[in-house]
TORSERO-199549 format. One record per residue (C-alpha): x, y, z; residue in three letters. Coordinates in steps of 0.2 Angstrom, whole numbers, plus 5000, padded with zeros to 4 digits. Example, Ala and Ser with C-alpha at 12.3 -4.5 7.8 and 13.67 -1.06 7.14 Angstrom:
506249785039ala
506849955036ser
This chain:
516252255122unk
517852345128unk
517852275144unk
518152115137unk
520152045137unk
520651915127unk
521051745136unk
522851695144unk
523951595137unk
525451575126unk
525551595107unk
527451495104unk
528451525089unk
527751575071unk
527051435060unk
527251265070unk
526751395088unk
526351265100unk
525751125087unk
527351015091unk
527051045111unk
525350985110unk
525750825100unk
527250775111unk
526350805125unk
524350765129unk
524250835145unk
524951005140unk
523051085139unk
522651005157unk
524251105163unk
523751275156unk
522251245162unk
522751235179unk
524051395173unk
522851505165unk
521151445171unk
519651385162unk
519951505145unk
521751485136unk
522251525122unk
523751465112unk
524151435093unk
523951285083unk
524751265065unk
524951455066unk
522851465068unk
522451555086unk
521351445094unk
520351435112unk
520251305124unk
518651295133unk
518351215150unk
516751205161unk
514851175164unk
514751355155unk
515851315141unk
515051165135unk
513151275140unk
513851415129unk
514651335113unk
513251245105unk
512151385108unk
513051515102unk
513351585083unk
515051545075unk
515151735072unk
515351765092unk
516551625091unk
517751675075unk
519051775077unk
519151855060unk
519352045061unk
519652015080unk
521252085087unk
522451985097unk
């Protein structure tokens, strides 16, 4: 488990993080995808949250257990 690295991307400011960003403008997740590549994280109403892209995403999301997934007790 240590040779994992948490996902690129950008967190924005406390609270709002990038919530405004992502309302203002709908293409802002196609962009850091093409940034960041197919893992990115960011914040959204303060929550830390993971946007997915791909064959193996949508393969490895449903058949996964939301413990894998959740973040709770997970460093940043």
């Amino acid at each position: 488990m240590s040779s994992l690295t948490n996902p690129l991307g950008q967190m924005g400011l406390p609270l709002l993080s990038e919530t405004l960003a992502f309302l203002r403008d709908l293409d802002l997740a196609k962009r850091r995808h093409r940034q960041y590549g197919p893992i990115v994280k960011t914040q959204l109403l303060g929550n830390p949250t993971v946007f997915l892209k791909g064959v193996e995403a949508n393969d490895f999301v449903p058949l996964t257990k939301i413990s894998v997934l959740s973040a709770v007790g997970r460093p940043a």
